[in-house]
C-alpha positions in Angstrom: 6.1 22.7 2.1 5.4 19.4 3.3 8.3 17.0 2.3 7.7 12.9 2.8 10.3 10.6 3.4 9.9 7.3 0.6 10.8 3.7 2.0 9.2 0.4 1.2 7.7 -1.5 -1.5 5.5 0.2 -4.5 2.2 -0.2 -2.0 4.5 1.7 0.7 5.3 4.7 -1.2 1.8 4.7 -2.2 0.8 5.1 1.4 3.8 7.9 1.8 2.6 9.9 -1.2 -1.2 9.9 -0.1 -0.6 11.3 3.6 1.9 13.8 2.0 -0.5 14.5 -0.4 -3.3 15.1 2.2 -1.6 17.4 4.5 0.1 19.3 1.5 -3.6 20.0 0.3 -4.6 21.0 3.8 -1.7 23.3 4.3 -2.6 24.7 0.3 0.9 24.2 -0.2 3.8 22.0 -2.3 4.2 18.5 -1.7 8.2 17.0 -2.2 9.0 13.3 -2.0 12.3 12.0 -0.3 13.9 9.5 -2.2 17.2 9.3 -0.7 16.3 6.1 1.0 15.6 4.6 -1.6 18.9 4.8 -3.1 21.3 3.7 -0.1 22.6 -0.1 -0.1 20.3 -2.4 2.4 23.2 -4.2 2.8 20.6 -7.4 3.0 19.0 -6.2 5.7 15.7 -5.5 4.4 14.4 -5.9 0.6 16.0 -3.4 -1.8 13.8 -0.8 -3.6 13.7 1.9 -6.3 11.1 4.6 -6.6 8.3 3.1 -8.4 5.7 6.1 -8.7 6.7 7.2 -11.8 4.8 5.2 -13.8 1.4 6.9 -12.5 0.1 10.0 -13.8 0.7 12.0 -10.6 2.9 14.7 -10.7 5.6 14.6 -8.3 8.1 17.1 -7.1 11.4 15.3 -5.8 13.4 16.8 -2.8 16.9 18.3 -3.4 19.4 19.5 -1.2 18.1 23.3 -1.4 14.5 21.0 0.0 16.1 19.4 2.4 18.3 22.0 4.2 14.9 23.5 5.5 15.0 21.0 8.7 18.0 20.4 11.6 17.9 16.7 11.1 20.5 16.7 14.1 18.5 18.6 16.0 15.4 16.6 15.6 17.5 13.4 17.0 17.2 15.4 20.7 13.3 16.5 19.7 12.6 12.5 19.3 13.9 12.1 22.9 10.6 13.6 24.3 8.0 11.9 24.3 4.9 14.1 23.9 5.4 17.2 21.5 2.6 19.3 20.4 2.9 19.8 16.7 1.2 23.5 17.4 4.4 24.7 19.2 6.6 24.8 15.8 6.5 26.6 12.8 8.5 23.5 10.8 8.9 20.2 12.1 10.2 16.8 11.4 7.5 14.6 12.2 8.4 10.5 13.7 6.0 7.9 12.8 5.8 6.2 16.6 2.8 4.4 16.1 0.7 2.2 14.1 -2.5 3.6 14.0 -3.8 7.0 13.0 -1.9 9.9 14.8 -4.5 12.3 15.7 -2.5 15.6 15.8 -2.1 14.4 11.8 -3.4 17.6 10.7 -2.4 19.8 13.4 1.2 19.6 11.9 2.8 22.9 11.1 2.6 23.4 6.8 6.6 23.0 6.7 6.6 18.8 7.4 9.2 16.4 7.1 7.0 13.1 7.7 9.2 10.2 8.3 7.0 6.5 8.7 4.9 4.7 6.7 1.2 6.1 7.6 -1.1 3.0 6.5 -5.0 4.2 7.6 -6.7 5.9 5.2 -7.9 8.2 8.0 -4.9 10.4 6.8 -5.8 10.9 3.2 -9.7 9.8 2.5 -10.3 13.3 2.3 -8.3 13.6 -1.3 -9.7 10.6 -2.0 -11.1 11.1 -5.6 -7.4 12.9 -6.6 -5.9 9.7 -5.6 -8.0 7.4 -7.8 -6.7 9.5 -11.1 -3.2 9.9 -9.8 -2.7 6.4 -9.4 -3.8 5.6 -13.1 -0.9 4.1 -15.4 0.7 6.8 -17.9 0.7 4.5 -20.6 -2.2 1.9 -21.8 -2.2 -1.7 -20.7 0.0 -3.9 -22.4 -1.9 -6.5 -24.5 -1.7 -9.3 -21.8 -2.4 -7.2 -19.1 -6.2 -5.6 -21.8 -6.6 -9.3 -22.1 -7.2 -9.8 -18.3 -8.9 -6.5 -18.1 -11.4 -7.8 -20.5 -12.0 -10.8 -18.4 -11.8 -8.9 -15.1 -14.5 -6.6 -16.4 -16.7 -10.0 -18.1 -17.7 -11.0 -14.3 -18.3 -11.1 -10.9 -14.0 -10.8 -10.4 -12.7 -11.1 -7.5 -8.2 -10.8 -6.8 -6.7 -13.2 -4.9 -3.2 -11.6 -3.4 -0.9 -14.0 -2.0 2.2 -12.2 -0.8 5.2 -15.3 -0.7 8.9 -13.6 -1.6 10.7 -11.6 0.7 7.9 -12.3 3.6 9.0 -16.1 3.5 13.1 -15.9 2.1 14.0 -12.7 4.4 14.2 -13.3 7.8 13.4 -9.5 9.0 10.3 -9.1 6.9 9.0 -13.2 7.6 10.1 -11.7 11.6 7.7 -9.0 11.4 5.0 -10.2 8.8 5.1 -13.6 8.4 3.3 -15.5 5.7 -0.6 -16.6 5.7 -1.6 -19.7 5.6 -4.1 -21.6 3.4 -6.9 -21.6 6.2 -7.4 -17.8 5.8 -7.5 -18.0 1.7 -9.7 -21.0 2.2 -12.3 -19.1 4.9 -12.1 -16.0 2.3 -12.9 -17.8 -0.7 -15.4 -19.2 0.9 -17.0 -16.1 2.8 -16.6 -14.7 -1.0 -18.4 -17.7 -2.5 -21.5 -17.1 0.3 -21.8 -13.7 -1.1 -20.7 -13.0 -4.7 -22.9 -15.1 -7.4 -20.7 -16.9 -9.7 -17.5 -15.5 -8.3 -14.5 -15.9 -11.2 -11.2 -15.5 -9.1 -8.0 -13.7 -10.2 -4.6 -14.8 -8.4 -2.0 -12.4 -8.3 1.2 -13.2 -7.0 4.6 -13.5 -6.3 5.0 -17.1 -6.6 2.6 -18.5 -8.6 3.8 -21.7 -8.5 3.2 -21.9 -5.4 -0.8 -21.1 -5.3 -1.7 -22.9 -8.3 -0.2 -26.0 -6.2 -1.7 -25.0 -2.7 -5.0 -23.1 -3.6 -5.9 -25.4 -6.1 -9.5 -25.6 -4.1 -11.1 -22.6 -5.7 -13.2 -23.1 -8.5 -13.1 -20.9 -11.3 -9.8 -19.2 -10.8 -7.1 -18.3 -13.0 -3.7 -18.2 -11.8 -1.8 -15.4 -13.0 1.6 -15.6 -13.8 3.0 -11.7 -14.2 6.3 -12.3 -15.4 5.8 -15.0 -17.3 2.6 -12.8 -19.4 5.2 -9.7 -19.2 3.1 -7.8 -16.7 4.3 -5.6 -14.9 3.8 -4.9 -10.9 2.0 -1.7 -12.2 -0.1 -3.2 -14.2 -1.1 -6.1 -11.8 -1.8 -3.6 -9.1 -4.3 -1.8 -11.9 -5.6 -5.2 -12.8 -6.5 -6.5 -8.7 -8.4 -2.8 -8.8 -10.5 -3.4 -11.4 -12.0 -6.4 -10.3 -15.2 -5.8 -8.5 -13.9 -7.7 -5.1 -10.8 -8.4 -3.6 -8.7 -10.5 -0.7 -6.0 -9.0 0.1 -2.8 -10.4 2.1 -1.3 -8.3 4.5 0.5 -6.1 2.3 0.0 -3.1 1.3 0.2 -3.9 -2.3 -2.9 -5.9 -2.3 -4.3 -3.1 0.4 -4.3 -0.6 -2.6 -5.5 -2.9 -5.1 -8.7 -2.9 -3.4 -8.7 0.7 -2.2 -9.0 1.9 -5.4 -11.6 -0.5 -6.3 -14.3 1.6 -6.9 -17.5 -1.1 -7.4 -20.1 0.9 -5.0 -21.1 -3.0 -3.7 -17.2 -4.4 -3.6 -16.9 -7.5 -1.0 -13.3 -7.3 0.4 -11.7 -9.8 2.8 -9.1 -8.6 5.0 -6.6 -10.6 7.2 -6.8 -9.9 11.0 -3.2 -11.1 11.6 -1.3 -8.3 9.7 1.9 -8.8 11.6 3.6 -12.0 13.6 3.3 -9.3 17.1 -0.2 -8.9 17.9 0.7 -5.8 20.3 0.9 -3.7 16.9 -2.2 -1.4 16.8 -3.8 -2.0 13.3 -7.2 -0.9 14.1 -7.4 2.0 11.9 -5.3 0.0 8.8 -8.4 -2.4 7.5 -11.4 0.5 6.4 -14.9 0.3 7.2 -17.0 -2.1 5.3 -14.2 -4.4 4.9 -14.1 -7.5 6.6 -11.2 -9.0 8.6 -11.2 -13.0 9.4 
């Protein structure tokens, strides 16, 4: 069994459920999500979340106590002490996340897995790539503002516009370790966009859409949507930025999916190269080929 551990935001668990995914489909065996995170009190530390993948059409197996008793969590606290453990040596393991990028030994992991981290290369889980496109479909239809869009996403040359403001601006851990972009990278995307998309019609998604329709008033042709106010849910928006035939994305993983699941064969996506405020983090394997980070 491979059992992943859920934390984050909707494009987190996302991330969580696809390496899980992955390695339980190597192993040919059953994949259980964690969700026990989920459900303790951040105390304000970090943002509170719920599980959100439950309005997708995946089928998911959640991890109860019976699950969980299958790995020494104390004794793993003495395991994470040493530095270099060969996954081969174990018959069960409970895997640490201790670095950005793509941990090579991914697959040499024994088929009973407890993966704790957040996993965000799609070196991990291209391989069940096309399951991953229908799991992440909505179990019910659009609502009618969210067809409306889709009607006028699928009219043009779309392109999504994510600007991620909230807790990456009001929180002082997630501003710490993210930080918000500025207008100069939406303006040189646009732009870079503009050079190579014909009569580009731009979608903004976002948190605070107040904000953008004051600050990113310079692109033409754009539509500034307001989710809440329309009824839309996160769900839906995340569907919505995937079925526009180009993306920018911030640097978050909502946004990341958005145009990961795109699936135009000639998609343009813009990528920040600042993902977090410490440069020393190691996202070379986060931003896929053929995307383009300014």
């Amino acid at each position: 069994m491979i059992v992943v551990k859920l934390i984050g935001g909707l494009g987190n668990q996302l991330f969580q459920y696809a390496a899980g995914l992955a390695l339980a489909n190597y192993h040919n065996t059953e994949l259980y999500l964690d969700i026990n995170h989920l459900n303790e009190d951040s105390k304000g530390a970090y943002t509170q979340r719920h599980f959100e993948l439950d309005k997708f059409e995946m089928v998911v197996s959640i991890a109860d106590l019976s699950i969980m008793q299958n790995f020494d969590f104390d004794a793993n606290k003495f395991l994470t002490k040493i530095k270099k453990v060969t996954p081969g040596l174990f018959d069960k393991m409970i895997f640490n996340e201790h670095q950005f990028n793509f941990h090579s030994n991914f697959f040499k992991l024994p088929a009973t897995t407890y993966l704790n981290g957040y996993w965000q290369s799609e070196k991990y889980f291209k391989s069940v790539r096309d399951k991953l496109v229908k799991d992440v479909s909505l179990k019910i239809d659009l609502s009618a503002n969210a067809k409306l869009l889709a009607d006028k996403i699928n009219s043009g040359n779309s392109v999504s516009v994510h600007v991620r403001r909230g807790d990456f601006v009001s929180l002082r851990s997630a501003n710490h370790l993210h930080g918000s972009l500025g207008i100069e990278y939406y303006e040189q995307a646009v732009a870079l966009v503009n050079s190579k998309v014909k009569e580009a019609s731009f979608f903004v998604f976002s948190d605070d859409p107040d904000w953008c329709k004051t600050n990113l008033n310079f692109i033409k042709n754009a539509e500034f949507i307001n989710g809440k106010a329309l009824g839309i849910s996160t769900h839906e928006e995340l569907i919505l930025m995937s079925l526009c035939k180009n993306n920018i994305v911030a640097n978050s993983s909502f946004s990341w999916w958005g145009a990961w699941l795109n699936q135009s064969k000639h998609k343009v996506v813009v990528a920040p190269k600042k993902w977090f405020s410490d440069n020393k983090i190691n996202t070379n394997d986060l931003i896929p080929e053929g995307w383009t980070r300014i």
